[in-house]
C-alpha positions in Angstrom: 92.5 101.4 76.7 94.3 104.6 77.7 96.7 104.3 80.5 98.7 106.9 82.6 101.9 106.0 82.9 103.5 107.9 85.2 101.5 107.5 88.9 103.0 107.8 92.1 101.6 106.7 95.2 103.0 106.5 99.0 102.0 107.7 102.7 103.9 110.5 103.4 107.1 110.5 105.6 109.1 113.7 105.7 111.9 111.4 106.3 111.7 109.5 103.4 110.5 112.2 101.3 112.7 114.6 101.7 112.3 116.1 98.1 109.3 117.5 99.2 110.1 120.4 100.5 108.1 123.2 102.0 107.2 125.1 99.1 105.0 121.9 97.8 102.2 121.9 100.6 99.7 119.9 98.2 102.2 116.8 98.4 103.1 116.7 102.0 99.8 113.9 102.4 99.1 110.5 101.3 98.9 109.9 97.8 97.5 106.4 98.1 95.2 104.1 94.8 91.7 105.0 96.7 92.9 108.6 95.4 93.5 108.1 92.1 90.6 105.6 91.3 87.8 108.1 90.9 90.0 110.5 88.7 90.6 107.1 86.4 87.4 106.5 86.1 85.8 110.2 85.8 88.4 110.2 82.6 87.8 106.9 81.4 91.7 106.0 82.2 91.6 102.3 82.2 94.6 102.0 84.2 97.8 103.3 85.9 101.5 102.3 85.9 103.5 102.8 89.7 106.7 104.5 89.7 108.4 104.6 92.5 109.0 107.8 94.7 112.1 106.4 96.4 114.7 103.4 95.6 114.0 101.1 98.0 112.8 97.5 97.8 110.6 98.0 100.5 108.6 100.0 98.4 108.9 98.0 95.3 107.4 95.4 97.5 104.6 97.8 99.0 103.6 98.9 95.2 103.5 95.5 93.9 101.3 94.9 97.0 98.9 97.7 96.3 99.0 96.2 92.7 97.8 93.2 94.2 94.4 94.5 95.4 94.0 97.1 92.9 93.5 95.8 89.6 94.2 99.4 87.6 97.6 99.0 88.9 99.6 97.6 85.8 
């Protein structure tokens, strides 16, 4: 099975974003699993592993979550 292994998700705060900056338009949205599935699956990826965008355990929690209900989350 081929795996990416480097996938970030997260709904987008300016706030608690604020690496992306306004030279990176194409990020300033929701990068969320419903996304990424149909890329996985139009390049036979079997799954994905979630890295974290910010240090936080509120989103260690909220990936493990998503992990959860999406089964390609590893």
């Amino acid at each position: 099975m081929d795996i990416d292994s480097h996938q970030h998700f997260w709904q987008y705060s300016p706030a608690e974003l604020g690496w992306i900056s306004a030279a990176m338009p194409g990020l300033q949205r929701d990068f969320l699993p419903t996304d990424l599935k149909p890329l996985l699956d139009a390049n036979s990826i079997g799954g994905t592993v979630a890295v974290q965008a910010r240090q936080s355990l509120a989103e260690t929690e909220w990936l493990l979550a998503l992990a959860d209900v999406h089964p390609f989350i590893l």
